[in-house]
N, C-alpha and C positions, 0 to 999 in steps of 0.2 A: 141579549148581549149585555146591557145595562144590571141587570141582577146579577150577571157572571162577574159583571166587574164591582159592582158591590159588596158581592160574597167575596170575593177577594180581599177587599178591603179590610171586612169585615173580618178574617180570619188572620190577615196580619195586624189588626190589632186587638185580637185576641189574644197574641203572642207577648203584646205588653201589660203587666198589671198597671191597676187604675191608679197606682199609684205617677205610674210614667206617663200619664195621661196630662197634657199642660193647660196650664186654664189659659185662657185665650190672651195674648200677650197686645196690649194697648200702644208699646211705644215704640210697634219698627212694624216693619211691612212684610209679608209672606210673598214668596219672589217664587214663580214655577217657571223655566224656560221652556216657551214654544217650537222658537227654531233660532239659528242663525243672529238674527237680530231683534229677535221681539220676546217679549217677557210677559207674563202675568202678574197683576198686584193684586193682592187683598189687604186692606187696611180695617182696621177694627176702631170701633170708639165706642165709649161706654159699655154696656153690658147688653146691650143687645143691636146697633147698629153696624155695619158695615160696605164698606164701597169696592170696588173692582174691577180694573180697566186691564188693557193689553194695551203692549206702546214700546216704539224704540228707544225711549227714555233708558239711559244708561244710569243704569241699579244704585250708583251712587246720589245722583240727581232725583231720582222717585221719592225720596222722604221730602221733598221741597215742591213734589210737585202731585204727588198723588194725599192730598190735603182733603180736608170734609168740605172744607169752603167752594171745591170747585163737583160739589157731587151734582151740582145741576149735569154734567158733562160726562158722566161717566153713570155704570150702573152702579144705585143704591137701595138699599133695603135695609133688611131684619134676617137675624142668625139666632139659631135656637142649638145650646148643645147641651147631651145627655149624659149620665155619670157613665156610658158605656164607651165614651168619646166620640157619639157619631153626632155629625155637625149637619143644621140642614140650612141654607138662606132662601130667599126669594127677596129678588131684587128686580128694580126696573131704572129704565131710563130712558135718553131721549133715540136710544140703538134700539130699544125693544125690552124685552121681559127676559129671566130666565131663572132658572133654579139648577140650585150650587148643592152639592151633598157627599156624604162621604166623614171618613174618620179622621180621628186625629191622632196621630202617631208620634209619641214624645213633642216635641217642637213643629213638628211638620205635621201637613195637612194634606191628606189625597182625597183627591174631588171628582165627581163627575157632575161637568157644566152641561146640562140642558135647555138648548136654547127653543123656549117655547112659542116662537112665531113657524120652524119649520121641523121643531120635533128631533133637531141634531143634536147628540151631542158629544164632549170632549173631556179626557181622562187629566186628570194633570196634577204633580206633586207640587205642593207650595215646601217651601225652606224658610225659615223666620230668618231677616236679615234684620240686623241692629244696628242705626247706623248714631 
């Protein structure tokens, strides 16, 4: 199922040239909704780190609070992406381990989060918010 949903990924952004491909944006946070009340953050800094929590942190407060200073708290790592715009991370923290992977689609980012303590894992589109 993980490859189905890859090759998916993979063919819608085929549909974008490289040109519409965005280079990884440093000053806002890629926001995917879960459910109801909880969100996905991926924030970037430099050229190859990145952090990423879930949290009912409402979207306008997460620039204030999904910060590098607090990556002891949340999962962090290293992001590697390819002129073909597929993104890979691997990240850890004090929740466990997991790996992030997936395309990048103009401004947005679809992922599949595998979390490597139980082999699950989670499909999910990020939106670049700017705040």
């Amino acid at each position: 199922m993980k490859k189905v949903i890859l090759i998916g990924f993979g063919v819608l952004s085929s549909l974008f040239s490289y040109s519409q491909c965005s280079a990884i944006n440093n000053d806002g946070i890629y926001v995917a909704r879960i459910d109801s009340t909880t969100n996905a953050y991926l924030r970037f800094f430099g050229t190859d780190s990145v952090i990423t929590t879930t949290s009912e942190i409402p979207r306008k407060l997460s620039q204030q609070h999904i910060i590098k200073e607090y990556k002891d708290f949340v999962l962090h790592g290293t992001y590697k992406k390819n002129k073909s715009c597929f993104i890979k991370m691997k990240l850890e923290g004090i929740s466990g381990k997991a790996k992030l992977e997936g395309y990048m689609m103009g401004d947005n980012i679809g992922l599949s989060k595998i979390n490597l303590q139980n082999n699950t894992y989670t499909n999910l589109l990020f939106f670049y918010k700017e705040y």
